[in-house]
N, C-alpha and C positions, 0 to 999 in steps of 0.2 A: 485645446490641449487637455490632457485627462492626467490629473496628478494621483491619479494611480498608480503611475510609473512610478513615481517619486517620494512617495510615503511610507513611511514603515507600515508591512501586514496587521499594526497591532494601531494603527489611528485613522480614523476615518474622519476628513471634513466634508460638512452640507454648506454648500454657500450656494444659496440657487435664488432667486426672486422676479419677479416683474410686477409691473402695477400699472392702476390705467386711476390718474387722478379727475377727479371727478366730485360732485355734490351725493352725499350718500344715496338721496332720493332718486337719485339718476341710473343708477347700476343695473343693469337686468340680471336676468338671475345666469343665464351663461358668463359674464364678465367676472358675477362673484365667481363661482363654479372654478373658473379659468385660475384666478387671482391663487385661492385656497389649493387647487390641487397643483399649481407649480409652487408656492413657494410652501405647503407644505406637506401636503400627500408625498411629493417626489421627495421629500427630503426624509421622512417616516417609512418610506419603502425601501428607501435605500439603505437605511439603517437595520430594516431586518433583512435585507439579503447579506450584507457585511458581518450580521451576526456571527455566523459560521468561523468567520477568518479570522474574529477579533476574539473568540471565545477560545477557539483552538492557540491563539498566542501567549494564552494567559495574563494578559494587562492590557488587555483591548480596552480603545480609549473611541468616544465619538463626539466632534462636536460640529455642534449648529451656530453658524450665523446668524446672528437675527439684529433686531433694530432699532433703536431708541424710540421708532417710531409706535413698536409695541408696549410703552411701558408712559409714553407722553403721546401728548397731542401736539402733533409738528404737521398738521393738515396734509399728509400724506397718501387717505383715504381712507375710510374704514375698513374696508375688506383685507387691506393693504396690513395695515395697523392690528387687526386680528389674526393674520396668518403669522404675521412675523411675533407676536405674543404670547404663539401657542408652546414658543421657546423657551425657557426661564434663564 
């Protein structure tokens, strides 16, 4: 379901993530690659294609999900833990 439908043109939400929990030593470099560009490349594009709609509303508002896991260690992953901290 895309709550696009259901959002005012003036707020955008990013709630996007996947993870693959693991020993940081263990990741290859596709797994980080993977990790970083869904939970925050897609969520940084999406926000400047939105620009447009939120700028033209005049109180265009956006906001990002992110995770406790970014700001503590709750053994979630590193890759994991750095995409979602790239949030504040």
């Amino acid at each position: 379901m895309c709550l696009c439908w259901f959002l005012p043109p003036w707020l955008q939400v990013n709630n996007v993530g996947t993870n693959i929990r693991k020993p940081t030593v263990d990741y290859t470099s596709e797994e980080f690659t993977h990790i970083m560009s869904t939970n925050f490349e897609s969520a940084y594009h999406n926000a400047q294609l939105a620009h447009p709609l939120l700028k033209a509303s005049g109180k265009g508002n956006v906001i990002f999900v992110s995770s406790v896991a970014g700001v503590v260690a709750i053994r979630s992953g590193t890759p994991y833990a750095a995409s979602k901290g790239t949030f504040p």
